[in-house]
C-alpha positions as CSV (number, residue, x, y, z in Angstrom):
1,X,2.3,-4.6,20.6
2,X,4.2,-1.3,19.8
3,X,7.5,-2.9,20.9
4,X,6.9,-6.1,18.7
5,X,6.3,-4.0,15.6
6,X,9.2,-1.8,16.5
7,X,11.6,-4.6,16.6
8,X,11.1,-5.4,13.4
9,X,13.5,-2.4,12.5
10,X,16.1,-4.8,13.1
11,X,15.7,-6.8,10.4
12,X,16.2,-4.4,7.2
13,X,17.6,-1.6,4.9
14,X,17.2,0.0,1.9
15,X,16.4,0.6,-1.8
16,X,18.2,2.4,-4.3
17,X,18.0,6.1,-4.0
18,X,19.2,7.5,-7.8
19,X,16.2,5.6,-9.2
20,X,13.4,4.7,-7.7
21,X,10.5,2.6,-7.9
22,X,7.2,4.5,-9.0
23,X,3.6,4.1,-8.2
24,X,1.5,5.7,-10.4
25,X,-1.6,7.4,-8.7
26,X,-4.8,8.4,-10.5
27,X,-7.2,11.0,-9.6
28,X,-10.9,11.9,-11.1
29,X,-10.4,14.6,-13.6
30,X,-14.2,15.9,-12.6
31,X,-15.3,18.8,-10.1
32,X,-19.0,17.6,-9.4
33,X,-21.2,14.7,-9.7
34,X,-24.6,14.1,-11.5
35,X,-27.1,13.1,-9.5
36,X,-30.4,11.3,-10.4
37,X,-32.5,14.5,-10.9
38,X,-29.5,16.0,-13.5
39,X,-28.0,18.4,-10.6
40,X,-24.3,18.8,-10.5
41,X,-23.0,18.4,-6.8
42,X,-19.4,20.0,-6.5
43,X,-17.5,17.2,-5.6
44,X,-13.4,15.9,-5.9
45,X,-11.0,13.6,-4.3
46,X,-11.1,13.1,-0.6
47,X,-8.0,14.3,1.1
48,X,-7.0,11.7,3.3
49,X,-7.9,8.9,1.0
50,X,-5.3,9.8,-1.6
51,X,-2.7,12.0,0.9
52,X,-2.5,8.9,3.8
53,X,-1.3,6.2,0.9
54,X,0.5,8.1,-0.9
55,X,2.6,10.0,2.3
56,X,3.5,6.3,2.9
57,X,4.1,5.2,-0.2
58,X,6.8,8.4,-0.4
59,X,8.2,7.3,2.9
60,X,8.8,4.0,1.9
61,X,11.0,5.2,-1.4
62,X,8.5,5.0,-4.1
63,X,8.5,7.9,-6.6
64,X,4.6,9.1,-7.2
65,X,3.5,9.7,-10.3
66,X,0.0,11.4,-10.2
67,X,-2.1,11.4,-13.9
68,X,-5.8,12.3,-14.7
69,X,-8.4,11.7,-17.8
70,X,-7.7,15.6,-18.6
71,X,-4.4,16.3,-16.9
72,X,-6.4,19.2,-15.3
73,X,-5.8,20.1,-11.9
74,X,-7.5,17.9,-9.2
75,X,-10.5,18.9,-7.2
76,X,-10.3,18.6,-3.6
77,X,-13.8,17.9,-1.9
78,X,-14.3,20.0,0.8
79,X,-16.1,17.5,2.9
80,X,-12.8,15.9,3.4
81,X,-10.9,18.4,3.9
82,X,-10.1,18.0,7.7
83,X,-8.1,17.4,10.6
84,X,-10.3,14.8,12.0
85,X,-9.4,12.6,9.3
86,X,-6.0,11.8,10.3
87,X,-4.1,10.8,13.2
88,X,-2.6,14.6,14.1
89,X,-2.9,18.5,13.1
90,X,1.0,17.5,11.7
91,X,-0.4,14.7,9.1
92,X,-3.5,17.3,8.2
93,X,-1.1,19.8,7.4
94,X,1.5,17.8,5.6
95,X,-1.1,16.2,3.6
96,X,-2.5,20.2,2.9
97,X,1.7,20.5,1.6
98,X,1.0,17.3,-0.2
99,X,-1.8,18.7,-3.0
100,X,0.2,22.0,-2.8
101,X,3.0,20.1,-5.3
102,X,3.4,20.6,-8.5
103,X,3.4,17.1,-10.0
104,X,-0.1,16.8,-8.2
105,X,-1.3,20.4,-9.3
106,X,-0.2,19.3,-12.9
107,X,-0.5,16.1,-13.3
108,X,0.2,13.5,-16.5
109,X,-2.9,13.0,-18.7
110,X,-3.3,9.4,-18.9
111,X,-4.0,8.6,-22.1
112,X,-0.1,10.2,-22.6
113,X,1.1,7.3,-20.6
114,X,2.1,4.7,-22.8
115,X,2.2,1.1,-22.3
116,X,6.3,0.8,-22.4
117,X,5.8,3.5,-19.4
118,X,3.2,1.5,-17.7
119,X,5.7,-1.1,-17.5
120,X,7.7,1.0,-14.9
121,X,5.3,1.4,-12.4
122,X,5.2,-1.2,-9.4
123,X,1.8,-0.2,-8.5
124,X,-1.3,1.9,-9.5
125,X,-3.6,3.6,-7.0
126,X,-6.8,5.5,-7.0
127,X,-8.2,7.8,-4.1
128,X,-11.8,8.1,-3.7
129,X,-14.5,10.7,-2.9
130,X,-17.5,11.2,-5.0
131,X,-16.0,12.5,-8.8
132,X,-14.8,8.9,-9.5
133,X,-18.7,8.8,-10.4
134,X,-18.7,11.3,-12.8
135,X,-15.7,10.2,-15.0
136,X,-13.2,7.7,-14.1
137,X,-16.0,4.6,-14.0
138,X,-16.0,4.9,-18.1
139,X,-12.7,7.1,-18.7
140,X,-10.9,4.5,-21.7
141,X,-7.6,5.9,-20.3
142,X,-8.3,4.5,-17.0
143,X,-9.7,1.0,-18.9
144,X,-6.6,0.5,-20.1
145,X,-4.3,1.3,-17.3
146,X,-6.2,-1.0,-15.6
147,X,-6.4,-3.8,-17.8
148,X,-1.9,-3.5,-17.8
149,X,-1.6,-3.9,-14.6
150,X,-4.5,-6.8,-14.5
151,X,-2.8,-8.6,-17.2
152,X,0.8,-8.5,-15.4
153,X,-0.7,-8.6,-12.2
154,X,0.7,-5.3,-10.6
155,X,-0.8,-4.3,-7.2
156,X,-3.8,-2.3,-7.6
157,X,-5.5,-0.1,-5.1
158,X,-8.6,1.8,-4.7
159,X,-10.4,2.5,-2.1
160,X,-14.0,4.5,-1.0
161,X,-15.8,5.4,-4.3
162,X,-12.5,4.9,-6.2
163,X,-13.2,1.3,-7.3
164,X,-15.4,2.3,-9.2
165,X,-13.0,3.1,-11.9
166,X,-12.7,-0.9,-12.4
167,X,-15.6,-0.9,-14.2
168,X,-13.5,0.9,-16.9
169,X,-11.7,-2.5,-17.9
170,X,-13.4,-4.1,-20.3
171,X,-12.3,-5.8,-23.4
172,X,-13.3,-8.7,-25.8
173,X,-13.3,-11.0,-22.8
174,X,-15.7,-9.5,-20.5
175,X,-15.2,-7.3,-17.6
176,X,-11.3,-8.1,-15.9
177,X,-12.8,-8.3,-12.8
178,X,-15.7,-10.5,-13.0
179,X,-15.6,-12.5,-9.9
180,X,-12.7,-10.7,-8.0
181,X,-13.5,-10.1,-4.1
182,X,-13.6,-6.4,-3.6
183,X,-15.4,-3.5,-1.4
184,X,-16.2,-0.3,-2.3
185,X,-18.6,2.6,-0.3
186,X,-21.4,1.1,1.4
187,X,-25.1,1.4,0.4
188,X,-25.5,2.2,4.0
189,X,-22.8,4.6,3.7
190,X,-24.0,6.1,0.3
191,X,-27.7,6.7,1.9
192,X,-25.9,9.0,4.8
193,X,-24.0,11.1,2.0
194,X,-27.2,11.2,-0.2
195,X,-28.8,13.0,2.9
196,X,-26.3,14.4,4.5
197,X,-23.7,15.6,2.0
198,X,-25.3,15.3,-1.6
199,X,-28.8,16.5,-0.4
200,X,-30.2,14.4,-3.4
201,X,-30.3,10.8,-4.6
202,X,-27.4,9.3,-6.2
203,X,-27.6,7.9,-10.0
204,X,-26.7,4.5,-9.0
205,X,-25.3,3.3,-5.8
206,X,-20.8,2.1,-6.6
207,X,-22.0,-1.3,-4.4
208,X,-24.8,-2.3,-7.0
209,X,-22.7,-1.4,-10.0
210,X,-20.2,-3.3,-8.8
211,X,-21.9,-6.5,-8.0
212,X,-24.2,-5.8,-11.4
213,X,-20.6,-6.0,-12.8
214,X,-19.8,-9.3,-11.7
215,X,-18.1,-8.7,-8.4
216,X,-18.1,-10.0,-5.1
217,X,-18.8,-7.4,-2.8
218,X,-18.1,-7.1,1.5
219,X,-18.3,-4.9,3.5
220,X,-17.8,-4.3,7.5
221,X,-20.6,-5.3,10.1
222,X,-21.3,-1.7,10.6
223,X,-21.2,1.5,8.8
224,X,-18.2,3.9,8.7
225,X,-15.9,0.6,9.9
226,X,-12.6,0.2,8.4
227,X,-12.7,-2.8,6.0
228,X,-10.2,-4.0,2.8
229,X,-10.0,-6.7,0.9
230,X,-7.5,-7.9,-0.9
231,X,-7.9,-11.1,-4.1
232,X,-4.9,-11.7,-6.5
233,X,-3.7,-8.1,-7.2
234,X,-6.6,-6.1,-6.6
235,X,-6.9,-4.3,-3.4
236,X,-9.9,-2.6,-2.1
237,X,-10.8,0.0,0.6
238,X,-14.8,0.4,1.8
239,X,-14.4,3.9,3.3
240,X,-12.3,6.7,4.6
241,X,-11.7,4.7,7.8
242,X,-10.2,2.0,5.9
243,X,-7.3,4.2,4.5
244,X,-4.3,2.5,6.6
245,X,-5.5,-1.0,6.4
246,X,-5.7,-0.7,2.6
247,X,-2.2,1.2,2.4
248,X,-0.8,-1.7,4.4
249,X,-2.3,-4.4,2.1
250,X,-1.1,-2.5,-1.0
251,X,2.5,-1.8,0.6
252,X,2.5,-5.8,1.2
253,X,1.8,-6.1,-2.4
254,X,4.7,-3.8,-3.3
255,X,7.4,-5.3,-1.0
256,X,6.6,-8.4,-2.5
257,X,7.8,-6.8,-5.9
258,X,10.8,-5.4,-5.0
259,X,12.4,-8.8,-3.5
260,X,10.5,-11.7,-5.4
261,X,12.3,-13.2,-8.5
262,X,15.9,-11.9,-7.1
263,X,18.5,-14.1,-6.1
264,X,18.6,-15.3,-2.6
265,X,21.8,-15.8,-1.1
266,X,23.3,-17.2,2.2
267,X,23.8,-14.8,5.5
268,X,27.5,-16.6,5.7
269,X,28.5,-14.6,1.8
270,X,27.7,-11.4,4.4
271,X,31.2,-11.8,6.1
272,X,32.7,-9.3,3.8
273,X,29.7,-7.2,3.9
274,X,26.6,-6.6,3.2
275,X,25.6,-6.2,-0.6
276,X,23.4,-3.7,-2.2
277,X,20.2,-5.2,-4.1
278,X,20.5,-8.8,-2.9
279,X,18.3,-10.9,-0.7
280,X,19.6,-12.9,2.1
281,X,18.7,-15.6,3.9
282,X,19.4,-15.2,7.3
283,X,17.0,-17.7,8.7
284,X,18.3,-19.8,11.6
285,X,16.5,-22.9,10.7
286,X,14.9,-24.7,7.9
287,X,11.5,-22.5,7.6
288,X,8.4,-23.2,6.0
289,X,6.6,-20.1,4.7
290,X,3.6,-21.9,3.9
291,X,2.8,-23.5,7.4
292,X,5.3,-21.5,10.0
293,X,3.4,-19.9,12.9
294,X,3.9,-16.1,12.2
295,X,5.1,-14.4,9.7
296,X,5.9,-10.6,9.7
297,X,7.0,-8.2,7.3
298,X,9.1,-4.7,7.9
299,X,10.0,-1.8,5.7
300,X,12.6,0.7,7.4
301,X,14.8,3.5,6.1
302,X,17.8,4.9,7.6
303,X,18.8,7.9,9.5
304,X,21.7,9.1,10.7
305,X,24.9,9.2,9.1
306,X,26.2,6.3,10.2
307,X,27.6,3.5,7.6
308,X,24.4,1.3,7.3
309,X,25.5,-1.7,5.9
310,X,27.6,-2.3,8.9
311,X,25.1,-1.1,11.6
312,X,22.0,-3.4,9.8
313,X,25.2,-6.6,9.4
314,X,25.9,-6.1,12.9
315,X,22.3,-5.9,14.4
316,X,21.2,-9.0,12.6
317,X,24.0,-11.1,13.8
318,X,22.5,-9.6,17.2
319,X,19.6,-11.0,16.7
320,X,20.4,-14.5,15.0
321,X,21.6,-15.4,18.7
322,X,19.1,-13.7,20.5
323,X,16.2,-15.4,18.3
324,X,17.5,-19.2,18.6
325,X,14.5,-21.3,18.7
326,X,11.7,-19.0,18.1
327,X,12.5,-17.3,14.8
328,X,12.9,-20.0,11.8
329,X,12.4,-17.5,8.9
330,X,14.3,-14.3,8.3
331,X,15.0,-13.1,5.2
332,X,16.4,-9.1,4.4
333,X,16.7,-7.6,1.4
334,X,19.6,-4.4,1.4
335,X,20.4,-1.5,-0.6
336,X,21.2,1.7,0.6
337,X,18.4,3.8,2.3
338,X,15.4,1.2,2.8
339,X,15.6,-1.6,4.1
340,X,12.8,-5.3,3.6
341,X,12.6,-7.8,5.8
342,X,10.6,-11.3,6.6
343,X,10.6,-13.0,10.0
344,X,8.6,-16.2,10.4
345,X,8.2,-16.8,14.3
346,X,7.2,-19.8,15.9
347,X,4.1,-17.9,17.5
348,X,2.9,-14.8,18.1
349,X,3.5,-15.1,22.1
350,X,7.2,-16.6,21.7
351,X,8.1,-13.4,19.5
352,X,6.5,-11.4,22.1
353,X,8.2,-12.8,24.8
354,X,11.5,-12.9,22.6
355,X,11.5,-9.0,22.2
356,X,10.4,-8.2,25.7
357,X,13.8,-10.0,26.8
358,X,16.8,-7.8,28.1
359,X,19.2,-9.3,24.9
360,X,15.8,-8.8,23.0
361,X,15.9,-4.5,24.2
362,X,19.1,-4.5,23.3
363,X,18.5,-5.3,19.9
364,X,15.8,-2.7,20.1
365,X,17.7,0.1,21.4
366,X,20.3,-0.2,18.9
367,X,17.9,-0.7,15.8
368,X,16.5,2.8,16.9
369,X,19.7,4.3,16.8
370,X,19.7,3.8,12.5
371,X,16.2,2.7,11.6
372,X,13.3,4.8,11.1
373,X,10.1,2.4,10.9
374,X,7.4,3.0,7.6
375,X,6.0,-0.7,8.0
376,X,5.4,-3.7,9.7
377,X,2.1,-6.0,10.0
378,X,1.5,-9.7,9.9
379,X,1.9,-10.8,6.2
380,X,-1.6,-11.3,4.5
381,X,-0.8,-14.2,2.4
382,X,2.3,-16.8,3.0
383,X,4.8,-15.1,1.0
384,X,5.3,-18.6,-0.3
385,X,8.1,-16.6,-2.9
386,X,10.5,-17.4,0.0
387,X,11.1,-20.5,-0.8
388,X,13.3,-19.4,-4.1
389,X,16.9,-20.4,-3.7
């Protein structure tokens, strides 16, 4: 399945390196929690909640802006802090590098964000671990934060205890996300920590507050499972384990910003070249994003020195004869260091079969030579966007 993903390299390039598209991330500005009996456990974000995201989110080109309710320097929680939570000792250590930065050691104070800055930001994201509790449930700053990118319908993610913080946005209408489908750290879950980790009882469990709220909560069949959800722009996490499948969901979200709304044009304008910043339809059929079999989406960046317009022009007319039949949909989106693509296949097993192909590990071999891969899954929801002209 490797190979399948992989391939995807083929399809893209890149997004503008002098300014880049920001995500603003948001920690709890709190050290402890309160628990029911008035103690104060010493609490803080959880490391591989916020570092996994947001390592991807850098790979992928987006400038991180962290900001807190105090702009005081972020508590890590020590619970979190180890290598079992990630995929290698090299990800534990460069998410240790991570925290170790100065915009995340100094971070903005949010209320000092204003809303013509708000407007900037593709995306806002909040890690989890317990201190969400303490402040960032009822933190105004956060409430309105949230309610901008609610009302202009910016990708949102939070995962663990960090959705909590939606219960911040509140106005004269009611709650923002009364009715939404979210998760958020299981009762089951929060038992294990009360006994385990807190060594006392928690104030209020975040799945009751929630759904007291006016939200529709799920979570996974079985405890510690990774489960997200994702409903109009809001996309939640249930745990640590669910860290990757939230980042893919909210990195779905974000592609889908940086290529909707632009100008599509046709693969035959490319015989000059490939353009900077514009979207090209490179499909080899009429496709229907709403109904076509499988639809995939790919961010890459380049590496080497090579001239990547020409490698990424070349490689797609590659492909565009190798794919004849079983690829309808393609659509890439260039600029110079990243690179977005859509493929709409007519099934799963065709594609397969497609890439497994000696023309197919052609086209695979030579992707690898310019492409270094940051994301590719099956598309969520039918990027029915692709049907602009």
């Amino acid at each position: 399945m490797r190979v399948v993903f992989v391939m995807l390299a083929m399809l893209c390039i890149s997004s503008t390196y002098a300014q880049k598209d920001k995500v603003l991330v948001v920690v709890s500005s709190s050290d402890y929690i309160t628990l029911a009996d008035g103690t104060k456990h010493k609490t803080g974000f959880f490391l591989s909640e916020l570092t996994i995201p947001v390592m991807a989110l850098m790979k992928a080109d987006y400038e991180i802006v962290f900001a807190n309710p105090k702009g005081n320097k972020p508590t890590m929680d020590a619970v979190g802090d180890s290598v079992d939570n990630f995929s290698s000792a090299e990800e534990y250590q460069k998410a240790k590098e991570l925290i170790k930065m100065d915009s995340f050691v100094n971070p903005r104070k949010l209320s000092d964000i204003t809303e013509e800055e708000l407007a900037s930001f593709h995306g806002i994201f909040f890690p989890g671990g317990h201190a969400p509790m303490e402040d960032l449930c009822r933190d105004a700053s956060v409430g309105q934060a949230l309610l901008y990118f609610h009302k202009h319908q910016k990708p949102t993610a939070l995962i663990c205890h960090g959705p909590i913080a939606l219960l911040s946005a509140k106005d004269e209408n009611g709650w923002a996300y009364e009715g939404y489908n979210m998760t958020i750290f299981s009762n089951d879950e929060e038992k294990f920590a009360e006994k385990n980790i807190l060594h006392g009882k928690m104030k209020v469990f975040p799945t009751e507050a929630l759904k007291s709220a006016g939200g529709n909560l799920s979570h996974a069949s079985t405890t510690w499972q990774s489960h997200a959800v994702r409903d109009r722009e809001l996309i939640t996490g249930q745990n640590p384990k669910s860290d990757h499948a939230l980042t893919n969901l909210f990195l779905e979200a974000l592609t889908k910003q940086r290529v909707a709304n632009k100008k599509m044009v046709s693969w035959e304008e490319t015989k000059d070249g490939l353009k900077s910043g514009v979207v090209y339809d490179a499909s080899l059929s009429t496709p229907d994003w709403e109904n076509d079999g499988f639809i995939l989406v790919y961010v890459g960046r380049k590496k080497g020195d090579g001239n990547f317009a020409q490698q990424v022009k070349t490689l797609i007319d590659m492909e565009r004869e190798v794919y004849k039949g079983v690829c309808r949909g393609y659509i890439v989106y260039t600029t110079d260091t990243l690179g977005i693509a859509y493929m709409s296949w007519k099934d799963k097993e065709s594609m397969q079969k497609t890439f497994a192909s000696p023309q197919g590990k052609k086209c695979l071999e030579f992707s690898k030579t310019f492409l270094e891969d940051i994301f590719f899954t099956a598309v969520n929801e039918k990027p029915l966007w692709l049907q602009q002209k």
